[in-house]
N, C-alpha and C positions, 0 to 999 in steps of 0.2 A: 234836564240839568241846567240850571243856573250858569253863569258866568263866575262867576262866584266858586258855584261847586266844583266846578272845571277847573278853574286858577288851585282849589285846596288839594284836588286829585293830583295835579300834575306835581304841585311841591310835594306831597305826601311821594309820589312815585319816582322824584328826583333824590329825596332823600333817603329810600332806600337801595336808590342807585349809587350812593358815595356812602354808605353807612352802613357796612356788613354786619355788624355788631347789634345793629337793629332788629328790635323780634315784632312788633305792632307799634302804628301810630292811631291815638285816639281822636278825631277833630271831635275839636269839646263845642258842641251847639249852641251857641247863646237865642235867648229871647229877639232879639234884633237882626238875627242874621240878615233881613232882605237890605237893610242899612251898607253901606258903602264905607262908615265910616266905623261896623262893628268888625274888629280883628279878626282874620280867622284864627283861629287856635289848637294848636297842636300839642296832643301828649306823648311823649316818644318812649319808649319803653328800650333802654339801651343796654345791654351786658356791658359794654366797654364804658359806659359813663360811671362818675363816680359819685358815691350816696354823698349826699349834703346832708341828710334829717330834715329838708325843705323842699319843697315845688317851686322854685322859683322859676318863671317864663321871662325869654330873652324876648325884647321889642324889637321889630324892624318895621322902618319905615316902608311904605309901597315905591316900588318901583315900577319902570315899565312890565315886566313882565311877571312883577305881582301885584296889580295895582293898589293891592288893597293890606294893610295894617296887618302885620301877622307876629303872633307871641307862640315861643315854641319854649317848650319843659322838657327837660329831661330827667328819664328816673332811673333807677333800677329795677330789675325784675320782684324784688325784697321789698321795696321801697311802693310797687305799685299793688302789691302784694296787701303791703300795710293801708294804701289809700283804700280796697278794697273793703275792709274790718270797719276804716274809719274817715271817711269822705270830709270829713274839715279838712282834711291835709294840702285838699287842694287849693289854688287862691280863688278867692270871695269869686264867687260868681259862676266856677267853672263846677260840671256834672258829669257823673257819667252816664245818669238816667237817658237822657239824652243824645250821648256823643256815638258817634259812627268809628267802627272796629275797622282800620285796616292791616291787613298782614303784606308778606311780600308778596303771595302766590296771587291776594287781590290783585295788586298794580299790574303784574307782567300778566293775568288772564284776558285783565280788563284794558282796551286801549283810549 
């Protein structure tokens, strides 16, 4: 595992540590992953969040303890539903041919 993949695991497992409401997060894989300066990216699949009709991804800049560029979506289970039927929904670049399933029972199996 990457440094990289390590930093996505830990957020992906921090954020369903404060996010009961949460059902799977998707890291959306890009072409550049080994890049330092490609985002990681996160799809969140949230009951308690609320539909927009858009994917729009929140930026954050890298910190210490993530060094690296991360853009996080949230949807609705309705909402990921529909990206499923119809994958433009996502923004330009993002797949799910691609991207890595986690659930809760991943994080807390896996340390």
């Amino acid at each position: 595992m990457t440094r990289k993949d390590q930093v996505a695991f830990d957020l992906v497992k921090s954020h369903f540590e404060v996010e009961p409401d949460l059902k799977e997060i998707w890291r959306i894989n890009g072409d550049n992953e080994s890049s330092a300066t490609e985002p990681i990216k996160l799809l969140e699949v949230n009951v308690a969040t609320v539909a927009t009709g858009s994917v729009t991804p929140f930026e954050f800049a890298p910190t210490q303890e993530v060094p690296f560029p991360t853009l996080v979506a949230e949807v609705t289970p309705e909402q990921f539903e529909a990206i499923g039927s119809d994958p433009h929904r996502l923004p330009v670049g993002w797949t799910l041919a691609t991207a890595s399933k986690f659930t809760r029972n991943d994080v807390t199996e896996r340390k």
